[in-house]
N, C-alpha and C positions, 0 to 999 in steps of 0.2 A: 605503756607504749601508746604513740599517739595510733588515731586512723587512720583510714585514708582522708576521711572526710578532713577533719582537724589539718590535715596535710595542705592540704586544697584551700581552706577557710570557707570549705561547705556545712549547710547544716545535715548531717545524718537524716539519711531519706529516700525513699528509692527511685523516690522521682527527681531525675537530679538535672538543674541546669548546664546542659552541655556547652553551650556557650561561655559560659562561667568558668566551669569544667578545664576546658582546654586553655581559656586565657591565664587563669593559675596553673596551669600545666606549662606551660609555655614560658613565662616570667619566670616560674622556680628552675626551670630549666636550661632559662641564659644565665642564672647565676650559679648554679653545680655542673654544669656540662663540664666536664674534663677537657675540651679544647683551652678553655680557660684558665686550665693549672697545668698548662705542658710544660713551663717552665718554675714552676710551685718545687717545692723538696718529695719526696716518697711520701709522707704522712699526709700531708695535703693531697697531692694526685689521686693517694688510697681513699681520702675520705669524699674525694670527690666522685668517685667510682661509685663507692658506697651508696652515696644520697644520689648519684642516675639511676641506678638502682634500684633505690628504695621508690623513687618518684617514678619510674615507668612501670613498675608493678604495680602501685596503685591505682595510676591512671587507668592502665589496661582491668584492672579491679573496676575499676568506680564505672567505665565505658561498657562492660559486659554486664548486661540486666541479670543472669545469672549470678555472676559472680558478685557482685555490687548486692544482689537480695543474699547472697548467703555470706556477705562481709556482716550487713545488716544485723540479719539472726546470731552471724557470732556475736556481735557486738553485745547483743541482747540474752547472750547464756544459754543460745538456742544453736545444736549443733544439726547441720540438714542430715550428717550419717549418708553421706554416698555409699559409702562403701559398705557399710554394715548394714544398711534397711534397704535391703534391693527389693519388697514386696512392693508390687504395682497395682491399681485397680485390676480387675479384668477386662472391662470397659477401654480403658486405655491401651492394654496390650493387642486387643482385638483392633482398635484403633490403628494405632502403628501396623500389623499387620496386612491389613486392610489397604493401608498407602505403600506401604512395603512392596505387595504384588502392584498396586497399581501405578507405580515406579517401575517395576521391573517392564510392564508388559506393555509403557507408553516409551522406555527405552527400544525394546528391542523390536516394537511396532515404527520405531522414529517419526512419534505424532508428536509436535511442540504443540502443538493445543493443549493436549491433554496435560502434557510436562507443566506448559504453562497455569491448568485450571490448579493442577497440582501445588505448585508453587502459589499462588495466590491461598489456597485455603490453610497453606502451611503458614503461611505470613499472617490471616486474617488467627489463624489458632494462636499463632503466637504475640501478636497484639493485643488479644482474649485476656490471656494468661499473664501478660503484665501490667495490662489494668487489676487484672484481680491481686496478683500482689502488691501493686501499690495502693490500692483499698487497704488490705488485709495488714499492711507494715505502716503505712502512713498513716491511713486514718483511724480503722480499729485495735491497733496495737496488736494485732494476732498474728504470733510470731509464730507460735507450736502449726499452728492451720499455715500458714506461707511457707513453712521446711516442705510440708507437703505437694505445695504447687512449684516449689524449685526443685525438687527431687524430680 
């Protein structure tokens, strides 16, 4: 089965040109879009359905940093186990925590500063964390250590 990336005519990466991205998104999708088989037989309509289908779950794959690192890891024999390895640092859970009340307590104060410092360290965390995947996937090939920072 092809990937997403092969879909696209991107190369497998986590850093992925967006611009690029959507221009092959866009192109495959004036030529399968179903407006364009309204008058095609059933087989054709189906298979057109099919491949909108197949092309808007990719993209929305390839466009989310999570999901696009854990296409990755599949790709590479490396399963992240959502579901099965729920163990967390401690570190982290205290973390979350941590923002959890201070979420709650800038909500129900309705101070948008704080919302806002909130929101900025959640963004600057999560910028953090996909430079280090894309270290960890692009450049050192550490795929088993990146299940870990997508979990």
């Amino acid at each position: 089965m092809q990937s997403h990336f092969d879909l696209f005519g991107l190369q497998p990466a986590f850093a992925v040109d967006e611009e690029r991205l959507q221009s092959a998104y866009r192109e495959i999708q004036s030529r399968v879009h179903p407006d364009r088989f309204a008058h095609a037989g059933d087989a054709e309509r189906r298979a057109s359905l099919q491949w909108t289908t197949r092309v808007n779950e990719a993209y929305r794959t390839l466009r989310n940093p999570v999901s696009r690192a854990s296409h990755l890891l599949a790709l590479n024999g490396v399963d992240v186990a959502f579901e099965t390895n729920t163990a967390m640092p401690s570190e982290f859970l205290m973390e979350q925590m941590e923002l959890r009340e201070a979420l709650e307590e800038a909500t129900q104060s309705k101070d948008a500063t704080a919302l806002e410092v909130l929101q900025k360290r959640i963004d600057a965390d999560r910028r953090e964390i996909e430079q280090q995947l894309a270290a960890r996937i692009d450049q050192h090939r550490d795929y088993a250590g990146a299940a870990g920072l997508v979990r």
